[in-house]
Backbone as a ProteinNet text record, in pm:
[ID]
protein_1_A
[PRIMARY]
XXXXXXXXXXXXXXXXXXXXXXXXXXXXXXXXXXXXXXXXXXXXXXXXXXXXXXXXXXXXXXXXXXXXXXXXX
[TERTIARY]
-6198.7	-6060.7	-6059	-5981.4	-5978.6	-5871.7	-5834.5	-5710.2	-5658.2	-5530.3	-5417.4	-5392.5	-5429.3	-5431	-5266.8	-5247.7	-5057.5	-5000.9	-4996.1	-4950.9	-5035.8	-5193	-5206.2	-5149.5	-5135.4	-5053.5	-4947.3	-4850.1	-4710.9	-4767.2	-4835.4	-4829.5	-4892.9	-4972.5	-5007.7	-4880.7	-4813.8	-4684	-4636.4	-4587.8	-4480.1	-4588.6	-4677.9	-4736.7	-4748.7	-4785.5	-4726.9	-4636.5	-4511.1	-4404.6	-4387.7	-4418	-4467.4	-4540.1	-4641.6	-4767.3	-4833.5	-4749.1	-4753.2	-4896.9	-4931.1	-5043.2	-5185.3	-5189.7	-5306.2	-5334.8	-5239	-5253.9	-5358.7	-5355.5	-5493	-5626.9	-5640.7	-5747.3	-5791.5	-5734.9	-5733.6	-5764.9	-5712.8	-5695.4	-5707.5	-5771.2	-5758.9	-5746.2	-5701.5	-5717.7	-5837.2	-5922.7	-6057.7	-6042.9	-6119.2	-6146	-6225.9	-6286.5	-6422	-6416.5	-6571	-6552.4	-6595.8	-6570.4	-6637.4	-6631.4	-6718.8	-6746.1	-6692.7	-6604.7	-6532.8	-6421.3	-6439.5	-6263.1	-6345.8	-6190.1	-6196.8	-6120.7	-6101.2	-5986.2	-6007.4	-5890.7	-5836	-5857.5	-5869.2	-5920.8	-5897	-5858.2	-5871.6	-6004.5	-6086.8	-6145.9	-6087.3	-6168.2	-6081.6	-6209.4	-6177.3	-6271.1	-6324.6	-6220.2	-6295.4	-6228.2	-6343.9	-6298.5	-6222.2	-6086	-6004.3	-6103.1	-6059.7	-6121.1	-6109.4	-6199.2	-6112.7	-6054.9	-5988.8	-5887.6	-5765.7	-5773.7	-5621.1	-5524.4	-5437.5	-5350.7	-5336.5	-5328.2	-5170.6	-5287.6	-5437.1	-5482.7	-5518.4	-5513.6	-5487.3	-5391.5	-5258.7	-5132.2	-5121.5	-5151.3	-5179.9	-5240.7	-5334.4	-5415	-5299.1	-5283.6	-5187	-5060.9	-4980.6	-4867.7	-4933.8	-4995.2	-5103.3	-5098.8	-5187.8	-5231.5	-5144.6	-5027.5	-4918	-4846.1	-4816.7	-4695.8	-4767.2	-4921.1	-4966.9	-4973.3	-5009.4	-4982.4	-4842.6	-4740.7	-4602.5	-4574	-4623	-4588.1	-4661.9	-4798.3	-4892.8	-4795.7	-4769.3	-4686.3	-4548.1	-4501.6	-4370.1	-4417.9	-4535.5	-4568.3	-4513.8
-7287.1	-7246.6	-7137.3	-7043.3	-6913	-6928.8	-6909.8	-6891.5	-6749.3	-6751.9	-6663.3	-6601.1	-6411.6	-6409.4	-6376.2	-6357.6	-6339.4	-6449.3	-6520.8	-6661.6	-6727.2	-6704.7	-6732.5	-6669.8	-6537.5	-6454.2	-6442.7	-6521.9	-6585	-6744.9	-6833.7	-6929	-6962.7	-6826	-6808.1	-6791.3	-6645.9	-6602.6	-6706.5	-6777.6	-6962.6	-7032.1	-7050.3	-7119.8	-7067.9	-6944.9	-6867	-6853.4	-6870.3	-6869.3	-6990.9	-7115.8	-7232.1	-7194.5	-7173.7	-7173.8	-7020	-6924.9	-6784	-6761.1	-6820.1	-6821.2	-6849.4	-6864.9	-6865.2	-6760.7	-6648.7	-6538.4	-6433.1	-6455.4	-6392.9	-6416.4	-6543.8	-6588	-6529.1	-6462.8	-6427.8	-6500.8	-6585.5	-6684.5	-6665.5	-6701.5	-6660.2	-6829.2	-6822.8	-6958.1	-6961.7	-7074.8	-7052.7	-7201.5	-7203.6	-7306.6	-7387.4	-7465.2	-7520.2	-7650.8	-7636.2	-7751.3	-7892.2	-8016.5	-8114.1	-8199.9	-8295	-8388.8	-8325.5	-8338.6	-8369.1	-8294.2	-8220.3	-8135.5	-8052	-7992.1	-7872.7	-7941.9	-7833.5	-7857.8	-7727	-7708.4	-7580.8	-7607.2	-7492.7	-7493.9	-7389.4	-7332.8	-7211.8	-7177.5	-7056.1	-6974	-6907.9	-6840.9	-6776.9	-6679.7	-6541.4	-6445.7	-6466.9	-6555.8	-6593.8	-6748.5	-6827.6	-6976.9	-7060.8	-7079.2	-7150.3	-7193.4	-7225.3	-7313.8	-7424.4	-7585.7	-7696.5	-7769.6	-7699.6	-7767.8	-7690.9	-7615.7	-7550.4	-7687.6	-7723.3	-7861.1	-7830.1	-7712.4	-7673.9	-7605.3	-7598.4	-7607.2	-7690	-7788.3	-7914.6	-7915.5	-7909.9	-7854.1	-7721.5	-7651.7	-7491.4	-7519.6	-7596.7	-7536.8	-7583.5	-7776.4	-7828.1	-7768.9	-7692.4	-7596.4	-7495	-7463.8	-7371.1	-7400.5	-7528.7	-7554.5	-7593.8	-7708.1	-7745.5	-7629.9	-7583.3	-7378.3	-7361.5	-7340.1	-7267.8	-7394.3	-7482.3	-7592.8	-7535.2	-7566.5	-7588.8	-7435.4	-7334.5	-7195.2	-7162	-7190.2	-7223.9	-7317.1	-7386.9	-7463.2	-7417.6	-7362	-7261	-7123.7	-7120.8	-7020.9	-6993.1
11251.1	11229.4	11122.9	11176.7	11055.5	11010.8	10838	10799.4	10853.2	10837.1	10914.1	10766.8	10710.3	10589.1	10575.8	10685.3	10613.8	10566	10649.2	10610.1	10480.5	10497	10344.1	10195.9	10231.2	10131.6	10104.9	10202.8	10169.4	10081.3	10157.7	10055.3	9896.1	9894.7	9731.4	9658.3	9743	9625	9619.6	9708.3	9674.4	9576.5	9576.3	9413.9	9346.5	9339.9	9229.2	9157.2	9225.8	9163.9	9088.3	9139.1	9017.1	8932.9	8962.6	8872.8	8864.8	8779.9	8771.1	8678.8	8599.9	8513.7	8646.6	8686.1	8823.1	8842.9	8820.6	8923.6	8853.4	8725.5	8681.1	8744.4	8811.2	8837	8992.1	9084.1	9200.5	9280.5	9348.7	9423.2	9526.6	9636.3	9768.2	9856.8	10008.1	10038.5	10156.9	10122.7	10269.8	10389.4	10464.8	10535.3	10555.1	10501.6	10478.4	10647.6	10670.2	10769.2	10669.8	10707.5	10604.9	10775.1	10793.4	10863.5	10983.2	11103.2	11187.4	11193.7	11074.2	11096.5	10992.3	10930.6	10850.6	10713.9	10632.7	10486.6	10416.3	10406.6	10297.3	10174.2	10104.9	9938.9	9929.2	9775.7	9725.3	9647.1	9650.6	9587	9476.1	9380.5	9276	9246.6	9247.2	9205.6	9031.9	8976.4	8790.9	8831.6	8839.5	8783.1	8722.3	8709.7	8586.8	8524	8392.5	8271.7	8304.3	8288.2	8354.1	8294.6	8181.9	8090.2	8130.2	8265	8357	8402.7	8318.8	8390.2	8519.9	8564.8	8704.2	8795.7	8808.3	8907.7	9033.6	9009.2	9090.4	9192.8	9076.8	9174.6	9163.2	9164.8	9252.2	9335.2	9383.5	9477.2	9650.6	9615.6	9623.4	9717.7	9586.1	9662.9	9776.9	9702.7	9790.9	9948.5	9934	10073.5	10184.6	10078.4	10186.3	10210.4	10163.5	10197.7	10268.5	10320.5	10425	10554.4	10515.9	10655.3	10724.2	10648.8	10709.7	10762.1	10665.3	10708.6	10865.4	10825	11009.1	11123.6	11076.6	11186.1	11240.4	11164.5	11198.3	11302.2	11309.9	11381.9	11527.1
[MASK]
+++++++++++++++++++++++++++++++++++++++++++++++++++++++++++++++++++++++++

């Protein structure tokens, strides 16, 4: 499964707009396969620190905005 980068680049700006301090970090969203399926995650061209509270939920907003935005397709 390939992410769809428009739709991923709409659901960054929507966590972004929560979580505007991320955006230093350049965030992108990928597709990883794990067992039997797949799962979304974000990449980041510089690593948060892991004392970042709001990466967790960044990634989070992230992923669900792009589920629901994919499904509206």
């Amino acid at each position: 499964m390939d992410v769809n980068p428009q739709i991923a680049a709409q659901a960054i700006q929507e966590g972004l707009q929560r979580y505007p301090a991320m955006s230093s970090f350049g965030p992108r969203l990928v597709c990883r396969p794990v067992f039997g399926g797949v799962t979304f995650l974000l990449e980041y061209d510089t690593a948060p620190p892991g004392n970042v509270p709001d990466a967790w939920e960044f990634q989070n907003a992230v992923v669900k905005a792009y589920k629901r935005r994919a499904a509206g397709e």
